[in-house]
Backbone as JSON, one array per atom type, in Angstrom:
{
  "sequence": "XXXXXXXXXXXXXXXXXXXXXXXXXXXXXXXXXXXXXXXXXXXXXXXXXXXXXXXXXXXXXXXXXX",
  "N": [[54.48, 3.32, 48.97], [54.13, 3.81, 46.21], [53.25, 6.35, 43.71], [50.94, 6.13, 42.23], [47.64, 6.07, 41.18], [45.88, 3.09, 40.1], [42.89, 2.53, 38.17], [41.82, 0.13, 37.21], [40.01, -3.09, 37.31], [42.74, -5.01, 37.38], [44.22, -3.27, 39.33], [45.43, -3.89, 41.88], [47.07, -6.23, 41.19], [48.7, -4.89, 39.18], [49.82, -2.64, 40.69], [51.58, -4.43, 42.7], [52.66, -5.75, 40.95], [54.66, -3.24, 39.68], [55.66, -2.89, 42.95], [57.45, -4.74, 43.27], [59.08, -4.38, 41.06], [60.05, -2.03, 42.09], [61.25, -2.54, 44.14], [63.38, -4.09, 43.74], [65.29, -2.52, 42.6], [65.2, -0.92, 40.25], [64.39, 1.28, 37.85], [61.45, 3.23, 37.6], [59.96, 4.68, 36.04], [59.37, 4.38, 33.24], [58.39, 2.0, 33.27], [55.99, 2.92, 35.05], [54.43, 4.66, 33.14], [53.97, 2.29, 31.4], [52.14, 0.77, 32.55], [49.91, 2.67, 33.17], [48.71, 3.66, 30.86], [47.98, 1.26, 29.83], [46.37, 0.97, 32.56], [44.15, 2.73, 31.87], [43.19, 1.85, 28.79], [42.02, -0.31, 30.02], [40.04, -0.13, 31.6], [38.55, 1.64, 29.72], [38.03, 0.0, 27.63], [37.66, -2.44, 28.61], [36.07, -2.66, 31.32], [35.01, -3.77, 33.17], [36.61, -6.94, 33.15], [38.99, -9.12, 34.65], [41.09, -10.45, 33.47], [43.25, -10.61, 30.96], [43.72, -11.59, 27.84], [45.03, -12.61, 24.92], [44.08, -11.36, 22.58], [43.37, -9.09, 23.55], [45.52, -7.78, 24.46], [46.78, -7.24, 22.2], [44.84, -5.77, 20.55], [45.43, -3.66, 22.39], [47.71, -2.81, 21.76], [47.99, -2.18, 19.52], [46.32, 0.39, 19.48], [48.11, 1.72, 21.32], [50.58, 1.98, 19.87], [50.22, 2.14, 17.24]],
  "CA": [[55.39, 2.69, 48.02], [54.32, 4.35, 44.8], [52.06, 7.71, 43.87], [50.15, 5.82, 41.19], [46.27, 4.98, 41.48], [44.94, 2.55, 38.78], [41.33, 2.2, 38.04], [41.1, -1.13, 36.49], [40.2, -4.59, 38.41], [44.1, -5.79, 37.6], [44.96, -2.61, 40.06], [46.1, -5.06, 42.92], [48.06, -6.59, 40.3], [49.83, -3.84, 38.63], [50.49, -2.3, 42.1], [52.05, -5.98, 43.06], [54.08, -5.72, 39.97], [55.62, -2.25, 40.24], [56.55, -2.87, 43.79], [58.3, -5.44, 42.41], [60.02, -3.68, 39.98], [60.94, -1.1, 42.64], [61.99, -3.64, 45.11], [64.65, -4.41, 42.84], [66.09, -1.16, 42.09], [64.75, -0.73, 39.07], [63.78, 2.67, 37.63], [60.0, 2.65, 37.64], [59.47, 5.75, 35.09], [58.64, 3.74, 31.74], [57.26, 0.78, 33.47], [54.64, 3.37, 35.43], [54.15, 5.19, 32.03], [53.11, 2.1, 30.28], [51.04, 0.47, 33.35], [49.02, 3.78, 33.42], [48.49, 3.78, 29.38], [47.46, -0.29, 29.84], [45.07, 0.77, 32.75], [43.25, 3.2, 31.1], [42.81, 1.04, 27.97], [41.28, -1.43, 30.16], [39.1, 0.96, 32.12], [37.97, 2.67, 28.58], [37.24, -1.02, 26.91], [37.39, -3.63, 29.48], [35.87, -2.01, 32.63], [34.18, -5.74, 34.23], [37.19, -7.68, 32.75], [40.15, -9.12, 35.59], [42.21, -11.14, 32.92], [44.06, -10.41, 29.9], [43.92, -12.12, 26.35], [46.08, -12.04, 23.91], [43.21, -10.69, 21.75], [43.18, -7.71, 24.47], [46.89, -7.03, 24.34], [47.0, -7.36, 20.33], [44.13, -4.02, 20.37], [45.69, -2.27, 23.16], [48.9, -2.59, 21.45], [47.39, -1.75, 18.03], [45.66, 1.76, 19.68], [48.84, 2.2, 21.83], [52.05, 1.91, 18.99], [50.1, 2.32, 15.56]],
  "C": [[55.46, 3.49, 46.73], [53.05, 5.7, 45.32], [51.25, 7.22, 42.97], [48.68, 4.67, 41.3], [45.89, 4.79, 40.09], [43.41, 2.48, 39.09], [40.7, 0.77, 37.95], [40.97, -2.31, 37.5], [41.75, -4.92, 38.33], [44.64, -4.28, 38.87], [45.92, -2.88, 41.03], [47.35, -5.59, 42.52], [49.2, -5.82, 39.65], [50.24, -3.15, 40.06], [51.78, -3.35, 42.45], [53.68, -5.37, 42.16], [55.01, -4.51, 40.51], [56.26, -2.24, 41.72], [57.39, -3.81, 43.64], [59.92, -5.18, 41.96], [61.01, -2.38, 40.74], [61.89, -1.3, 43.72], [63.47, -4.34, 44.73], [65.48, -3.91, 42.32], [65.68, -0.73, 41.07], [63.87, 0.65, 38.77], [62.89, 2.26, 36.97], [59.53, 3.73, 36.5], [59.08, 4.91, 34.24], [57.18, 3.26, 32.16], [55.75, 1.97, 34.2], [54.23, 4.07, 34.06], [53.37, 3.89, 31.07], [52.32, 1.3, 31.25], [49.7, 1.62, 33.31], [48.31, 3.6, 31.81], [47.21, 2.19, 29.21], [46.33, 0.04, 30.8], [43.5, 1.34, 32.01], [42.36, 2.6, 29.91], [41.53, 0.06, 28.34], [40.11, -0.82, 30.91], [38.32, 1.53, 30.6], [37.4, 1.06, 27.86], [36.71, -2.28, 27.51], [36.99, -3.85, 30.66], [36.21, -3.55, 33.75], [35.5, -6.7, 34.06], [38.66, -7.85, 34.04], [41.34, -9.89, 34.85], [42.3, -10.8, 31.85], [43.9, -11.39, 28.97], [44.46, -12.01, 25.68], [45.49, -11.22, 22.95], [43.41, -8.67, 22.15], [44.4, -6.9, 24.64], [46.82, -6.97, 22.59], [46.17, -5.89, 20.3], [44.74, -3.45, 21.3], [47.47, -2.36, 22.45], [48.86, -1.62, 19.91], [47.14, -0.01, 18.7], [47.48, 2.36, 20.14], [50.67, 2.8, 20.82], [51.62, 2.14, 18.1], [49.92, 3.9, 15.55]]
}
């Protein structure tokens, strides 16, 4: 389906999604650009972690846009 291996526990999940997103026609360039950016984040601070916080998007948004 795709060429893109995540690291993080949501991998299943972000996989899920993007086929999704490609299932639908939808040009997958961004969206794999900022899934890859988001796993890493969570791999580099949140290794053990399988769910999201708003706390956890608020810093990976902070590192990722400031």
């Amino acid at each position: 389906m795709n060429d893109t291996i995540y690291k993080c526990l949501l991998k299943a999940e972000m996989q899920a999604f993007l086929g999704e997103v490609l299932a639908k026609g939808y040009q997958a360039k961004h969206i794999r650009s900022v899934l890859k950016e988001f796993d890493e984040f969570m791999v580099t601070h949140y290794k053990s972690m399988k769910t999201v916080t708003l706390d956890m998007y608020d810093e990976c948004s902070k590192l990722t846009f400031d």
